[in-house]
N, C-alpha and C positions, 0 to 999 in steps of 0.2 A: 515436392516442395510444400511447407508449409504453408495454407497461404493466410493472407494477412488481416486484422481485427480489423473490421467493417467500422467506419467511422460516421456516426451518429450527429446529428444538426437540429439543436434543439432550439427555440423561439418561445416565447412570452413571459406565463407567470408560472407557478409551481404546479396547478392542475393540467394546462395544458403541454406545457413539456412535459408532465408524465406521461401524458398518455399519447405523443408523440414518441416517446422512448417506449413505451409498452408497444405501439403497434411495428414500429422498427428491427424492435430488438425482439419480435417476439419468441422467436426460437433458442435464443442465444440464454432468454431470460430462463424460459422453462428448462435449459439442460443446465443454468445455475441451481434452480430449485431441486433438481434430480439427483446433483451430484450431491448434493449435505442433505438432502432427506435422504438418500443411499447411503450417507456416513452417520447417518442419528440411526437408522435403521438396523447397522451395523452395531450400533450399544445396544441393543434387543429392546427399542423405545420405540412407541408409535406416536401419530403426532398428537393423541390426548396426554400424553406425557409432556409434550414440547410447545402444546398451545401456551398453557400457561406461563412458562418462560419467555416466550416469544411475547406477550402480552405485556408482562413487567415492562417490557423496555418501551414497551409504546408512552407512555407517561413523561420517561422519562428523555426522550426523543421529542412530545410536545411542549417541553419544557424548554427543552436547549433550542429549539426552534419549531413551530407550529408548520410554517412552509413545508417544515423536508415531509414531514405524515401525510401533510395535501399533494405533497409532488408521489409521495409513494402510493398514495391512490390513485393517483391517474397513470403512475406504471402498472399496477395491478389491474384497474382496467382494460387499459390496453391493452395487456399482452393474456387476459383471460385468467386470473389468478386472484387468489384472497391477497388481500393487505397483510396477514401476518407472513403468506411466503415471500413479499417484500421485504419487508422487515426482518427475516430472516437473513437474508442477501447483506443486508446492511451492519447486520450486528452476527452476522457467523461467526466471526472468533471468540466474541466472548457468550453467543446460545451454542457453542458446539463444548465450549468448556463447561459450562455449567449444566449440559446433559450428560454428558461425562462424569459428571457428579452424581447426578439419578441412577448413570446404567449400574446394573449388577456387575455386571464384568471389571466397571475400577481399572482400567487401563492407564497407563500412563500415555501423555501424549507421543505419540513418535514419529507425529507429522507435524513439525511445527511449521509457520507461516515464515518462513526463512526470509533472503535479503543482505546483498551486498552492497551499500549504497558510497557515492565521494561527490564532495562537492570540493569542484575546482576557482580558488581567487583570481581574479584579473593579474595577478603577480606573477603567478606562472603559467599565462597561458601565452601561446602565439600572438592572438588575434587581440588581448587587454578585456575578452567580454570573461563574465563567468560562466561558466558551464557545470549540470549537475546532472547526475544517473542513477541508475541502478540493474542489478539484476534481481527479481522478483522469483524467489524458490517457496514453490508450492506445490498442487498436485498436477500432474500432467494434464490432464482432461481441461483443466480451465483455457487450456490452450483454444477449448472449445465453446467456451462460452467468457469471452472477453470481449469488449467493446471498449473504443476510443470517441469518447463524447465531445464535440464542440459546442459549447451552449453562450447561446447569446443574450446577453442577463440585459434588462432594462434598468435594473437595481442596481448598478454595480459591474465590475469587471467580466469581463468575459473571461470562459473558461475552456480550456483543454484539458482532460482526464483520460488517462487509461483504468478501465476499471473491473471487475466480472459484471455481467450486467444484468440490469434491475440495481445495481448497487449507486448511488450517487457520487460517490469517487473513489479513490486510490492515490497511484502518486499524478501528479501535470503541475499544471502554468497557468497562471493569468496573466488577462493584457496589461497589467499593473505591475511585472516582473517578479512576482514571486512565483517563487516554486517549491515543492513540496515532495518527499518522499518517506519512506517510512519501515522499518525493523522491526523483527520480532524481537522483546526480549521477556525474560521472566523471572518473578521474582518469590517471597514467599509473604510476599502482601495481597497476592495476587486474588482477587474476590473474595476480599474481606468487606467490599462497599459493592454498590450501585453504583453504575456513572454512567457516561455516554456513551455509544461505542463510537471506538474509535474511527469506523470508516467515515462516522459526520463529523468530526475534527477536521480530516482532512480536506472536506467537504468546505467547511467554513475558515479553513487558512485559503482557498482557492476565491473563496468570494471577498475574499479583503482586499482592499484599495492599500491600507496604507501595513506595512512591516509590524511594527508595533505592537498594533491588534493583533494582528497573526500569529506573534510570538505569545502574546497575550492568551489566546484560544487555548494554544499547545502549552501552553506554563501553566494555567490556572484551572483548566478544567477539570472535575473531576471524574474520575475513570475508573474502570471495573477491572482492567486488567493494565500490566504493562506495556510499553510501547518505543520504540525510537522512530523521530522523528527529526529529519532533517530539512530547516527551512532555508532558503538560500531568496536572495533579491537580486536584481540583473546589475544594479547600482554599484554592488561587489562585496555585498553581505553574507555571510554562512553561518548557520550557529546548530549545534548540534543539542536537542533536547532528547536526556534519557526520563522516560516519563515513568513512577512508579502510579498506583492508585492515587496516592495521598500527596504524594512529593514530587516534584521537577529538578533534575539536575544539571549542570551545562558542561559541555566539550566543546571548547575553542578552537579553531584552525590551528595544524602545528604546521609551520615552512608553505605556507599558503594554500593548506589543501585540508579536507577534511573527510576521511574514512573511517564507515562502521559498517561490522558485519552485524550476532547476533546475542554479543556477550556483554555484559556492564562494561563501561571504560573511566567511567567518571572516579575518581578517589573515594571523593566525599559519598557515592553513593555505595561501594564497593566498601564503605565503614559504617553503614547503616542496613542493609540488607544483605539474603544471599541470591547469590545469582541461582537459580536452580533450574538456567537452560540449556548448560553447556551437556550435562551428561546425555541430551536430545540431539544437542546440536556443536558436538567436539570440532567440527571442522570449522567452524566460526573464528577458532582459536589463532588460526593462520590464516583464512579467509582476506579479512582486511590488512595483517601483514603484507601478502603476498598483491595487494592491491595498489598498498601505499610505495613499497622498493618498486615496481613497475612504473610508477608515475612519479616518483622523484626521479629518476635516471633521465627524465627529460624534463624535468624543472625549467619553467621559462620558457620554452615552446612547446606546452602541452595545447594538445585538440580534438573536438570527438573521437578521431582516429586512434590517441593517445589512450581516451576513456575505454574507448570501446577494444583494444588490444587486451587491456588491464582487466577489464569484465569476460574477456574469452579466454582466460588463464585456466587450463586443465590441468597444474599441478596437483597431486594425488586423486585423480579420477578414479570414483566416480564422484566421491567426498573434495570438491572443489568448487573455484568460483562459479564455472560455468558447468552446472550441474546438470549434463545428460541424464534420463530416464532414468532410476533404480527404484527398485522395491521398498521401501519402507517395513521396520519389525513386520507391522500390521496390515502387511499386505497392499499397501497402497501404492499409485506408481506414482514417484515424486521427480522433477527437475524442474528447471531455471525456466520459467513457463514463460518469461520474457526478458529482452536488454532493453530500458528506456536510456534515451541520452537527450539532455535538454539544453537548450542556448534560448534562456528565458528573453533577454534583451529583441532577440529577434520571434520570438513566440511561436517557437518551432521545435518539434518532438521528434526524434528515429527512434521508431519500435522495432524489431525481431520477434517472432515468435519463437517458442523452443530454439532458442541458442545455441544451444550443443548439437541440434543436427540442420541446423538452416541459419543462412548467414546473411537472408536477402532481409532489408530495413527498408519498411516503408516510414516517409517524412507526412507528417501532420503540422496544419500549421493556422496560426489563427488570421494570418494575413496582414501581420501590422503595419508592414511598409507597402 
C-alpha cells in the first residue's frame, strides 16, 4: 500500500510557518531537493552552474511578494537547508528548464509536468455543489516527497494545499471557496521573459478572499513559462485560463463542465502561437476527450465517485489518464503521482497517491462546518 502524504498544520506569519514546515517536513523537503539536484546533475551541471539561476528568481519572487522569501527562510531553516534549495523547490519548472538550456547535452524535455484536470458546475452534479480535480502526472518518486499543508492564515483565508514539499503550493482550496489547479502546457514564447514562477501564482490564488483578484493573479501576471490553470469557486464558477508568458486566454465551461489535459484549446490562442507540447506529450490529445464522454454520460448526477471513475480511465495504457509507472525517453520513471478531488463549498480534498496501483483516498479537510 501506498501510504498517504502526511498532512502539515501551519500557524502565524510567514517566518514562523516556515520553519514549522521546515522542521515537519523535514525529510520529505530534502528528498525534494535530491530529486531536481539528481535531475540538474543528470544535464552534466553542478550547482555553481544553477546557483545563479536560482538567484535570478529571488528578486523576482521579492517582488511579487516579500512574505513568500521570509516563509522560504524559515523552511530552509527548518529543515537544514540554503534558501536557494528552497527556492528551487518553488520555481523547479521553470530553473530545471532554463538549465537545460546551460547543459551541453540540449535535450529536449521528455518529462513534462503533465495533468488531467475538470471542473464540475452545480448544473450537472447530484448534490447542486461544484466539484473540481485532477490527476497530477509527474515523476514517480514525488510520490515521496509530497506533503498536504493546512495553513491557518491571520491574513486572510485559510488554506489547504497539496504540494512537493518545501514548495508553498500546487493545486487545494481555501476557506473562501475557491479552488485551484493547474496544467502543463508549452508554447514557443516560452522564456523569452522573466516572471514569476508559477508555483506562487498558485500560492496567491489560494490566499484570496475574493474571485476577482484571483482571476486577476492568473490573468495578469507575468510569467516565464506557460501554464494552465483552472480556477473554480464553490458559489458555481469555473473558468479555465491558458496562460502564455505574455498573454492570458480563456475556455468557458461547455454543457457545465470543464476539461483540460496538456494541449492549447483556446481558438484564439491556437492562432497566435504554436503549441510545441504535444510531440512530449501526444496522449494529452485524448486524455480530456476521454474524460469529458465519461462525465457527460451521467450529466445531472455527477459526484466524486463520477470524477474519480473518469480520472481512473486506463484507456491506451501506459499513455492514459491514470498514468501507471513508465520510463520516460530519458530514463525517468513517470506516472499520475496523484488523484486530488475537491468539494470546495465544503473545504474538503480526497488525495490517492500513485493511482494506478493504489486506490485507498485519504480526506483532508479544513473543518468549516
Amino acid at each position: 500500500m501506498t501510504p498517504p502524504f502526511p498532512l502539515i498544520t501551519l500557524t502565524g506569519g510567514p517566518r514562523e510557518r516556515g520553519l514549522q514546515y521546515g522542521r515537519q517536513a523535514r525529510d520529505r523537503i530534502h528528498r525534494s531537493v535530491s530529486i531536481y539536484g539528481g535531475q540538474i546533475q543528470g544535464m552534466a551541471l553542478g550547482r555553481s552552474d544553477i546557483e545563479p539561476i536560482v538567484q535570478a528568481f529571488l528578486p523576482k519572487i521579492e517582488a511579487f511578494d516579500p512574505a513568500y522569501v521570509e516563509e522560504m527562510r524559515g523552511i530552509a531553516e527548518g529543515a537544514g537547508l540554503e534558501l536557494s534549495d528552497v527556492a528551487m523547490i518553488n520555481a523547479r519548472t521553470e530553473i530545471l528548464r532554463l538549465a537545460q538550456r546551460e547543459s551541453e547535452l540540449k535535450r529536449l524535455d521528455q518529462h513534462p509536468d503533465g495533468c488531467t484536470g475538470a471542473i464540475l458546475l452545480p448544473s450537472v452534479t447530484a448534490s447542486g455543489r461544484l466539484l473540481h480535480g485532477q490527476n497530477w502526472d509527474w515523476r514517480a518518486e514525488c510520490a515521496e516527497s509530497t506533503v498536504v499543508l493546512k495553513i491557518r492564515r491571520e491574513d486572510g483565508p485559510d488554506i489547504l494545499t497539496m504540494t512537493e514539499a518545501g514548495g508553498l503550493a500546487r493545486c487545494g482550496l481555501n476557506s473562501a471557496g475557491i479552488a485551484v489547479t493547474a496544467n502543463y502546457l508549452s508554447c514557443d514564447r516560452d522564456y523569452t521573459q522573466a516572471g514569476v514562477p508559477l508555483a506562487l501564482l498558485r500560492r496567491k490564488v489560494l490566499e484570496t478572499e475574493h474571485v476577482a483578484l484571483a482571476l486577476r493573479t492568473v490573468y495578469a501576471t507575468p510569467k516565464s513559462a506557460s501554464n494552465n490553470l483552472m480556477v473554480s469557486h464553490a458559489g458555481g464558477f469555473g473558468l479555465d485560463i491558458e496562460c502564455a508568458p505574455d498573454e492570458s486566454f480563456l475556455v468557458h465551461p461547455v454543457n457545465g463542465m470543464l476539461v483540460h489535459a496538456n494541449h492549447w484549446q483556446s481558438p484564439v490562442a491556437l492562432g497566435k502561437l504554436r503549441d510545441t507540447g504535444i510531440a512530449n506529450s501526444p496522449d494529452s490529445l485524448y486524455r480530456d476527450v476521454r474524460v469529458r464522454q465519461l462525465l457527460e454520460a451521467d450529466s445531472g448526477k455527477l459526484g466524486l465517485d463520477h470524477l474519480r471513475a473518469a480520472f481512473f480511465d486506463d484507456f491506451a495504457k501506459p499513455w492514459s489518464v491514470c498514468r501507471p509507472p513508465r520510463m520516460t525517453v530519458e530514463g525517468n520513471m513517470s506516472a499520475s503521482v496523484a488523484m486530488v478531488l475537491m468539494d470546495p463549498a465544503a473545504g474538503r480534498m480526497e488525495v490517492a497517491p500513485l493511482p494506478a496501483l493504489n486506490r485507498e483516498f485519504t480526506t483532508y479537510s479544513l473543518d468549516l462546518q
